[in-house]
C-alpha positions in Angstrom: 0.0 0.0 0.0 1.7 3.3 -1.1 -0.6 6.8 -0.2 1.0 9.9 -1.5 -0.6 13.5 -0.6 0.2 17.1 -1.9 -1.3 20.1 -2.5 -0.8 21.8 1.4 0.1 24.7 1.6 0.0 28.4 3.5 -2.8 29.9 2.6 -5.3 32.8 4.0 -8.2 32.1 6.3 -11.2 31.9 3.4 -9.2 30.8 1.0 -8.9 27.6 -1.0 -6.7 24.3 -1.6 -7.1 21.4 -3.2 -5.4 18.4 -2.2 -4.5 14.9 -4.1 -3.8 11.5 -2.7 -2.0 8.8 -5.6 -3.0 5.5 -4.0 -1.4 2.2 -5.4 -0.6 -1.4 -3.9 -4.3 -2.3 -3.8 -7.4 -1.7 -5.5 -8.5 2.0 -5.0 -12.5 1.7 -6.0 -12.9 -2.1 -3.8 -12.3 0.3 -0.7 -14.3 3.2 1.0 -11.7 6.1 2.0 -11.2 8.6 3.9 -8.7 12.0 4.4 -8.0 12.6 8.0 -6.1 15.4 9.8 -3.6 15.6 12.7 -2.9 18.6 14.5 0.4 18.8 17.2 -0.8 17.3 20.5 -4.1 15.8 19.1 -4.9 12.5 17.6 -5.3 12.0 13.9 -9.2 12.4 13.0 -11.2 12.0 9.8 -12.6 14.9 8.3 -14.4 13.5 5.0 -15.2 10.2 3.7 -16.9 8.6 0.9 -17.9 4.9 -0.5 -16.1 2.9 -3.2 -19.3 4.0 -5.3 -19.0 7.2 -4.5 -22.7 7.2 -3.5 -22.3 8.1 0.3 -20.3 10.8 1.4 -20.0 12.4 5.0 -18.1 15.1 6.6 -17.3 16.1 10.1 -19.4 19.0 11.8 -16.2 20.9 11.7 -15.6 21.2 7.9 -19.3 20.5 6.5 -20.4 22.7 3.2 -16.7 24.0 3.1 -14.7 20.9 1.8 -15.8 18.3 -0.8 -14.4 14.7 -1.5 -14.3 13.7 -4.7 -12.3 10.4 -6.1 -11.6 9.0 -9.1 -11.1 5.3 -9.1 -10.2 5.3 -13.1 -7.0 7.2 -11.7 -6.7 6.1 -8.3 -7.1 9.4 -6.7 -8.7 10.3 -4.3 -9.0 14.4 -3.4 -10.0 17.2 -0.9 -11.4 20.2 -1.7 -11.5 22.9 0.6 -12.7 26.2 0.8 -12.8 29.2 3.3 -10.2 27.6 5.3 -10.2 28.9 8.7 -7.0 28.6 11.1 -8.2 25.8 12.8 -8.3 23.6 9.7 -4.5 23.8 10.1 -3.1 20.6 10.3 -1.2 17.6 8.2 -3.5 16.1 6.1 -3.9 12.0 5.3 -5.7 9.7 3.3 -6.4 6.0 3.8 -9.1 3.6 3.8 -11.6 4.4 5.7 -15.4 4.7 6.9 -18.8 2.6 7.5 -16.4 0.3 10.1 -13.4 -0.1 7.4 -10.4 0.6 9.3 -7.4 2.6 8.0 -4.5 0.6 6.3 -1.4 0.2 8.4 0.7 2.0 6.5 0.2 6.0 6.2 1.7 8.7 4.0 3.9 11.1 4.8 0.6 13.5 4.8 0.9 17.1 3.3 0.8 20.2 5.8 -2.3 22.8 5.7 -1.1 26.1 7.4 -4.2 28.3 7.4 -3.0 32.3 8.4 -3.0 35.3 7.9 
């Protein structure tokens, strides 16, 4: 299982990122996933998840009707959307299987850093 993020970055509080996950090593649309966030101090927590079919999607109170996730299983990619970031959403950002009591592959990306800040 290889899970490769990009697209943090320092923004603005209201603006916008988009992040990516490139998954390989297993087969991206047999699995429900997930992009969590860990913040110094605080346990890593999912944010946003959706089905393999892309049917069901559901989002933490926190970030609800400000970040999307799309995927695309053609590509193996999986993405985050986000927009009017506030400072809070700072954080490293992961994906990994996840959701509907699918548990999170052992092995985890190096994640890609979301500094929200003016």
């Amino acid at each position: 299982v290889q899970l490769v993020e990009s697209g943090g970055d320092l923004v603005q509080p209201g603006g916008s990122l988009n992040l990516s996950c490139a998954a390989s090593g297993f087969v991206f649309g047999r699995y429900h996933m997930s992009w969590y966030r860990q913040t110094p101090g605080k346990g890593r927590e999912s944010v946003a998840r959706i089905s393999l079919g892309r049917r069901t999607i559901e989002y933490d109170e926190s970030v609800k009707g400000r970040f999307t996730i799309p995927r695309n299983n053609a590509k193996n990619t999986l993405y985050l959307q986000m927009n009017n970031l506030k400072p809070e959403d700072t954080a490293v950002y992961f994906c990994n299987r996840g959701g509907w009591n699918d548990l999170p592959f052992d092995s985890w990306g190096r994640g890609t850093p979301v500094t929200v800040s003016s």
